[in-house]
TORMARDO-593129 format. One record per residue (C-alpha): residue in three letters; x, y, z. Coordinates in steps of 0.2 Angstrom, whole numbers, plus 5000, padded with zeros to 4 digits. Last residue first. Layout:
<nodes>
r:c1:c2:c3
ALA:X:Y:Z
...
</nodes>
This chain:
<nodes>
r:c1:c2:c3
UNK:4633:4835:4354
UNK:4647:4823:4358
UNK:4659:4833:4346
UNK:4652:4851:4356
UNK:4659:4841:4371
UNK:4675:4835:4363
UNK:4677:4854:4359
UNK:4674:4862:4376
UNK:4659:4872:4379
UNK:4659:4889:4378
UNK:4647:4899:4392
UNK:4660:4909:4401
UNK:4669:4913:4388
UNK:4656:4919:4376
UNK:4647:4926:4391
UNK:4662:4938:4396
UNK:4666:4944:4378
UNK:4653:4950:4376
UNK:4647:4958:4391
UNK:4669:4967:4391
UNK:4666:4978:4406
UNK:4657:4994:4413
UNK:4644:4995:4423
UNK:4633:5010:4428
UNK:4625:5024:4438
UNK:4611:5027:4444
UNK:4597:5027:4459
UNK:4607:5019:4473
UNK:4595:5022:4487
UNK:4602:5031:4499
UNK:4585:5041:4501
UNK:4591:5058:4497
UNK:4597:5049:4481
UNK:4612:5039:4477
UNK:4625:5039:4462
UNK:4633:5024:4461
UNK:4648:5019:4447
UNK:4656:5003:4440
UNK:4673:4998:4431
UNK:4676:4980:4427
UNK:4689:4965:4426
UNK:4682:4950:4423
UNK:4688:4932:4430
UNK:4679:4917:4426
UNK:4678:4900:4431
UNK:4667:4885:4417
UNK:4656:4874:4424
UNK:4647:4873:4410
UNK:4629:4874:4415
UNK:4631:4887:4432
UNK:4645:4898:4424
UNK:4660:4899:4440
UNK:4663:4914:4447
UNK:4672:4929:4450
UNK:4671:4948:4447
UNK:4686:4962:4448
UNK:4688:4978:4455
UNK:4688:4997:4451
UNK:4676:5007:4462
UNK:4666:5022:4458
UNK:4657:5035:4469
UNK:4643:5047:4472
UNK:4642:5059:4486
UNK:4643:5074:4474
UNK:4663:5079:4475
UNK:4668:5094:4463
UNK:4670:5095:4445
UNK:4657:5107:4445
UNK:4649:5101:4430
UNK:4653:5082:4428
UNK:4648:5083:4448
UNK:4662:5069:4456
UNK:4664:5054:4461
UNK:4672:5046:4474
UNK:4684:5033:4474
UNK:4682:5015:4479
UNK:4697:5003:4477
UNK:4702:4987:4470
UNK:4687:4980:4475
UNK:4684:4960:4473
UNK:4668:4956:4468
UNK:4662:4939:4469
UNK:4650:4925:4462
UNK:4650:4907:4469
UNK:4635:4902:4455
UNK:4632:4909:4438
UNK:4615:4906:4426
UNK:4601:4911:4436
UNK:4611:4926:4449
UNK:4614:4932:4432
UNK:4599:4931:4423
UNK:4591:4940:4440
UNK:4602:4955:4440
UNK:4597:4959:4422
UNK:4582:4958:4423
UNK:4583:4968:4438
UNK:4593:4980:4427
UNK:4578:4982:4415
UNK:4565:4984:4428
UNK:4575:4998:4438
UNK:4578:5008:4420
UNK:4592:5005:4404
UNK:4604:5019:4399
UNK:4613:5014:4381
UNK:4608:4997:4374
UNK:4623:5000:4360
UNK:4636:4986:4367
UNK:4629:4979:4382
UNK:4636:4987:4396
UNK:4621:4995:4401
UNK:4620:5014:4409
UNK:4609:5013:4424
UNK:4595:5027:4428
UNK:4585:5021:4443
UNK:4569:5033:4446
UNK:4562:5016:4454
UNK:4576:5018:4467
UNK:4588:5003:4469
UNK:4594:4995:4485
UNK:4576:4986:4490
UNK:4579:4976:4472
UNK:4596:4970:4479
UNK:4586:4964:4497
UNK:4574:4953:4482
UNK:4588:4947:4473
UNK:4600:4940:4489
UNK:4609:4929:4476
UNK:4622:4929:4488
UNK:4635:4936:4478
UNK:4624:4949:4471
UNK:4619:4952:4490
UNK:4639:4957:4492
UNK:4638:4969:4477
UNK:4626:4980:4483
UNK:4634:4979:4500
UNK:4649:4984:4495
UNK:4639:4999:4487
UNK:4630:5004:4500
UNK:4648:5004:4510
UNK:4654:5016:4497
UNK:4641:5026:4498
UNK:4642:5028:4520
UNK:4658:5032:4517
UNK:4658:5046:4503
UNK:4643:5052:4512
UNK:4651:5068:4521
UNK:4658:5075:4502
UNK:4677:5073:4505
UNK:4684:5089:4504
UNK:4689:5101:4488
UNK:4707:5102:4482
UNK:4715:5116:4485
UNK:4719:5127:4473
UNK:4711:5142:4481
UNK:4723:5141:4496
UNK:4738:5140:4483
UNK:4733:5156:4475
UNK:4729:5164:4494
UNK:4749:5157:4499
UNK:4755:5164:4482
UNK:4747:5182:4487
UNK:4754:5184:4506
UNK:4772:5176:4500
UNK:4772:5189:4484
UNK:4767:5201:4497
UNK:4778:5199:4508
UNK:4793:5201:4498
UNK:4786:5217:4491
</nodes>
């Protein structure tokens, strides 16, 4: 009897176990690095290479919800416009995982935090975020999302101090 209550926990345990690494994990997150590093080289055109056309990205402007490949472009490019020395610095990658299943799809999501200095004001910022990537068979990064205070980030980034708005 003693056996089998070892013999019956060890198959329970088996079963728990969590699931492997999806075989793209790696190669994803190093997409994503590189996503992120052309942002900060205002490489646009090598960016717009990255995305599918199918791209589904959720906003994080309050209530624009999911926005396509020409919408983030836009997006992208208002940016690289109006911020200059940009960087994101990773506080780590995880993967993602199949809202069904629950199990590892190849996707993945990285905390970290963006830098910079606003290109009319001169003013630094620091803003935490959240983002994901899913990729297609192509490895192109074909959705996911940002997530971070947009508001509050171009109000700060763009005021002008008080004796400047006096000389105004």
């Amino acid at each position: 009897m003693k056996n089998f209550i070892v013999v019956l926990l060890t198959v329970f345990l088996a079963s728990c176990a969590v699931d492997s690494q999806h075989p793209d994990f790696e190669k994803h997150v190093e997409l994503g690095k590189n996503f992120f590093k052309l942002h900060g080289e205002e490489k646009f055109d090598e960016m717009k290479d990255l995305l599918s056309d199918d791209l589904s990205w959720t906003s994080p402007a309050y209530g624009e919800g999911l926005i396509n490949k020409e919408t983030q472009l836009g997006y992208i490019k208002m940016y690289q416009d109006n911020y200059e020395n940009v960087t994101f610095t990773a506080n780590y990658w995880l993967p993602g995982v199949d809202t069904l299943t629950l199990k590892n799809d190849g996707s993945v999501r990285v905390y970290g935090t963006w830098s910079g200095v606003h290109s009319a004001t001169g003013n630094e910022f620091s803003l935490g975020s959240y983002h994901t990537m899913a990729f297609d068979a192509d490895g192109k990064i074909s959705g996911g999302g940002d997530w971070f205070d947009l508001t509050g980030f171009i109000q700060q980034s763009q005021k002008v101090s008080e004796e400047e708005e006096v000389m105004e």
